[in-house]
C-alpha positions as CSV (number, residue, x, y, z in Angstrom):
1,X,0.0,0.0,0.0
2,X,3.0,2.5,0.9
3,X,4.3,1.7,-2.8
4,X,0.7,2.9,-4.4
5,X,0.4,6.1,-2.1
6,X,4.4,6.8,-2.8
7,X,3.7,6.3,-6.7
8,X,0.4,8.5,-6.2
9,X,2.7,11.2,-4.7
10,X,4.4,11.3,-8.0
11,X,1.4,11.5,-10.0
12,X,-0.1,14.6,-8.7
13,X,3.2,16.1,-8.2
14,X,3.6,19.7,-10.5
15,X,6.2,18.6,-12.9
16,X,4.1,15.2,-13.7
17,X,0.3,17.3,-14.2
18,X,2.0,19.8,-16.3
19,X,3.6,17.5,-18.6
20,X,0.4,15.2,-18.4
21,X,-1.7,18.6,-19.4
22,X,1.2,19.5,-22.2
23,X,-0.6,18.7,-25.2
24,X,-3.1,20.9,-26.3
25,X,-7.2,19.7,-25.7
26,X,-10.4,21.5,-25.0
27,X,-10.8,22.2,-21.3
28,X,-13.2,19.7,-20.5
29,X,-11.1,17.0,-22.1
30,X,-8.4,18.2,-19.6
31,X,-11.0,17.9,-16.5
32,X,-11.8,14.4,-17.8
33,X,-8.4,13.5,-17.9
34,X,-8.2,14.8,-14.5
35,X,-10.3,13.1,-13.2
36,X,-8.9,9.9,-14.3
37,X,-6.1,10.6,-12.6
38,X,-8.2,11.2,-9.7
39,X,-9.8,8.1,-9.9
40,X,-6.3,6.3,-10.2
41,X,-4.3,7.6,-7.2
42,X,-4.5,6.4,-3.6
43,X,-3.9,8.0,0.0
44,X,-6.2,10.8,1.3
45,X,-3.6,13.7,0.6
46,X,-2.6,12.2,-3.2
47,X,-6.7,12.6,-3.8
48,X,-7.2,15.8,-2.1
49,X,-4.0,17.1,-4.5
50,X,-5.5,15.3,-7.7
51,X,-8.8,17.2,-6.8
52,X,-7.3,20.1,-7.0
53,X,-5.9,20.1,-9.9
54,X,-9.7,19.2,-11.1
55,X,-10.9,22.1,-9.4
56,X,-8.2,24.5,-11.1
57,X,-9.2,23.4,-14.9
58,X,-12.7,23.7,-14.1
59,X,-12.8,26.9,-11.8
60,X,-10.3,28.7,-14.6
61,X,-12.5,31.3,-17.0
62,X,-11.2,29.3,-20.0
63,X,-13.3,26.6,-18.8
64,X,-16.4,28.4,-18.6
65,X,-15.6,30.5,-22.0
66,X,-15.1,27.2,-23.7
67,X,-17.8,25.6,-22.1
68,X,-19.8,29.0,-22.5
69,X,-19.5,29.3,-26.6
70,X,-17.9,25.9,-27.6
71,X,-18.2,24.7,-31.1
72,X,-21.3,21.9,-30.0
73,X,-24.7,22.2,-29.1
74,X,-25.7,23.7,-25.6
75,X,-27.6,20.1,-25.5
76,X,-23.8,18.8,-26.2
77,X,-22.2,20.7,-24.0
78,X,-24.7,20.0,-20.9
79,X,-24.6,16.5,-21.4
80,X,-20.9,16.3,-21.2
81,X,-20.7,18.6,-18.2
82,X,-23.2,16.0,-16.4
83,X,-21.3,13.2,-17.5
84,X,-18.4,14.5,-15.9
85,X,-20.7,15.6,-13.2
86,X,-21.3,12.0,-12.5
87,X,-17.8,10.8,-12.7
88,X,-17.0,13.1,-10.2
89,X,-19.6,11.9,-7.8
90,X,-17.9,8.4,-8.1
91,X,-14.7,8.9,-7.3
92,X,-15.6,10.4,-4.0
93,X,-17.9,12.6,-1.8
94,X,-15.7,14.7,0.4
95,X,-15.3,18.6,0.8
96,X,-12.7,19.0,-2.7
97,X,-15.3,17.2,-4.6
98,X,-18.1,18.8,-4.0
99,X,-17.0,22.0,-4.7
100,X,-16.2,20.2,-8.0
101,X,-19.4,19.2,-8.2
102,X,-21.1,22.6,-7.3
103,X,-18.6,24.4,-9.3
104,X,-19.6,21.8,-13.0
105,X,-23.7,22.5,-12.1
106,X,-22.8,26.1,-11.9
107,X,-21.3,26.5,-15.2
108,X,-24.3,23.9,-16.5
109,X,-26.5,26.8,-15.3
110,X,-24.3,29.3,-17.2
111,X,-25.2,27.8,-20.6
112,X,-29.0,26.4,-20.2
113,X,-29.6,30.0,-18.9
114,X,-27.2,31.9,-21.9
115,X,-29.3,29.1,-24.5
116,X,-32.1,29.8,-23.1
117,X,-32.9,25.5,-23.3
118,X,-35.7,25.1,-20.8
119,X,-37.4,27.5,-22.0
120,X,-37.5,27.0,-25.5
121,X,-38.3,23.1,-24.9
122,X,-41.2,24.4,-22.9
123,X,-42.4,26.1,-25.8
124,X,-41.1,24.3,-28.4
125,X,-44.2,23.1,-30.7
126,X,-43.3,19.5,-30.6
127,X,-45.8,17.3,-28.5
128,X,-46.2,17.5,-25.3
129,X,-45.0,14.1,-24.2
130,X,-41.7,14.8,-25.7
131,X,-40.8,18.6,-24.4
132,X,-41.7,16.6,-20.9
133,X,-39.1,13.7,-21.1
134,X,-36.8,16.1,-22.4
135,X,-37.4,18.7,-19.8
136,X,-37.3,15.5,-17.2
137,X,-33.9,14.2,-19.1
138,X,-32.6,17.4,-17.9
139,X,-34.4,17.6,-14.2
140,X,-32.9,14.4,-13.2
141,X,-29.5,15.2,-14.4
142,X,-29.3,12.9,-17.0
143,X,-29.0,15.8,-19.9
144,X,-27.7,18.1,-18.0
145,X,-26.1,18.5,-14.7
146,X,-27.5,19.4,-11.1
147,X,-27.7,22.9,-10.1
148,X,-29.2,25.7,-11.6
149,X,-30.2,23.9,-15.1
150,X,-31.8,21.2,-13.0
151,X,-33.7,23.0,-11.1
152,X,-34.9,25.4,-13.9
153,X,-36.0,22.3,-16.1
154,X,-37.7,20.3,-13.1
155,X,-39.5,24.2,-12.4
156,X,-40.8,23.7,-16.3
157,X,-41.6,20.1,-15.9
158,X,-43.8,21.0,-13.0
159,X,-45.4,24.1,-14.6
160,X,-46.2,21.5,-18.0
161,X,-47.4,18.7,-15.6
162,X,-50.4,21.3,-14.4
163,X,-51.8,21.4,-17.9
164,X,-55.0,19.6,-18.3
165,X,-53.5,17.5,-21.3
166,X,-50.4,16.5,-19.0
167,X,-52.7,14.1,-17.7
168,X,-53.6,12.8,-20.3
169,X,-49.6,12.2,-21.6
170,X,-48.6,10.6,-18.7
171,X,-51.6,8.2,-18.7
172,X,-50.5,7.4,-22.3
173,X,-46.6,6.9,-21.7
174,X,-45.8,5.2,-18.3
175,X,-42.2,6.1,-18.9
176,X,-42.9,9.4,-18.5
177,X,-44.5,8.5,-15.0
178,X,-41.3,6.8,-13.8
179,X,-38.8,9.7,-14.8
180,X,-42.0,12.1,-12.9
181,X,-41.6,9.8,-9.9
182,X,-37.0,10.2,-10.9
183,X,-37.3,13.8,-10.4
184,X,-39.4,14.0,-7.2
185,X,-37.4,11.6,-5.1
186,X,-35.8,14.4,-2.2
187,X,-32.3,14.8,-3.6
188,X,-32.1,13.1,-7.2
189,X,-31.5,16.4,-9.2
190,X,-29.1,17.5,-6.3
191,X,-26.6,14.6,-6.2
């Protein structure tokens, strides 16, 4: 064990991440490949140092520009900052995490509020069944990740689900019912 937490040391040492970092990628590829790293590397200290070299990449304003006004879709870029979301809640709950965490659903609010997203799927003219699993994808953190996006799209989910003909399209899909059921649970569009 003294071997894997010596060797950790290394890994999240300066000269290692910047080399590791050297070639050129698009932030979040860099937070990914962070958190691999976190993932990888044993002893509390070698994890809280690997978590902050997460926290660096994503707290830095290129992050948040790239993330902000990157080439994909808003949809795109939401979906990968949950997915990262959701490694991050793997590798571990403490303090540096989830401020990691925090920090990933705060830029997700950034660009579902600078797209405007919830709002045009609340709108959107495409039947109603489908702006409400899509507005639920995004609730439950599946599209997008917890925090501010979240809680928007679960606030339009709710507002959709008081229509008369809501009823009626969640009597006819039962999937619908489950992710309804998903995104009320205390805590699922939070974690």
């Amino acid at each position: 064990r003294g071997a894997f937490v010596e060797r950790s040391k290394s890994l999240v040492a300066s000269d290692f991440v910047q080399i590791f970092l050297q070639e050129p990628r698009p932030a979040i590829q860099e937070a990914r490949d962070l958190v691999r790293l976190l993932e990888n590397v044993t002893g509390a200290g070698n994890k809280r140092q690997a978590a902050r070299w997460v926290s660096a990449v994503i707290g830095a304003l290129r992050f948040e520009n790239e993330m902000r006004a990157g080439p994909d879709s808003p949809a795109s870029r939401l979906a990968q900052l949950a997915d990262l979301q959701r490694l991050v809640a793997r590798v571990s709950q403490d303090n540096d995490v989830r401020s990691i965490h925090a920090r990933l659903g705060e830029v997700g609010g950034m660009v579902e509020a600078d797209a405007k997203l919830t709002a045009s799927l609340a709108k959107a003219s495409a039947p109603l069944p489908q702006r409400l699993a899509a507005l639920l994808r995004l609730a439950c953190g599946e599209a997008a990740p917890s925090g501010p996006a979240a809680d928007r799209a679960k606030a339009q989910a709710l507002k959709l689900l008081r229509t008369p003909e809501a009823a009626e399209a969640l009597g006819a899909a039962p999937e619908l019912q489950d992710q309804v059921r998903a995104m009320m649970q205390p805590g699922r569009a939070a974690a």
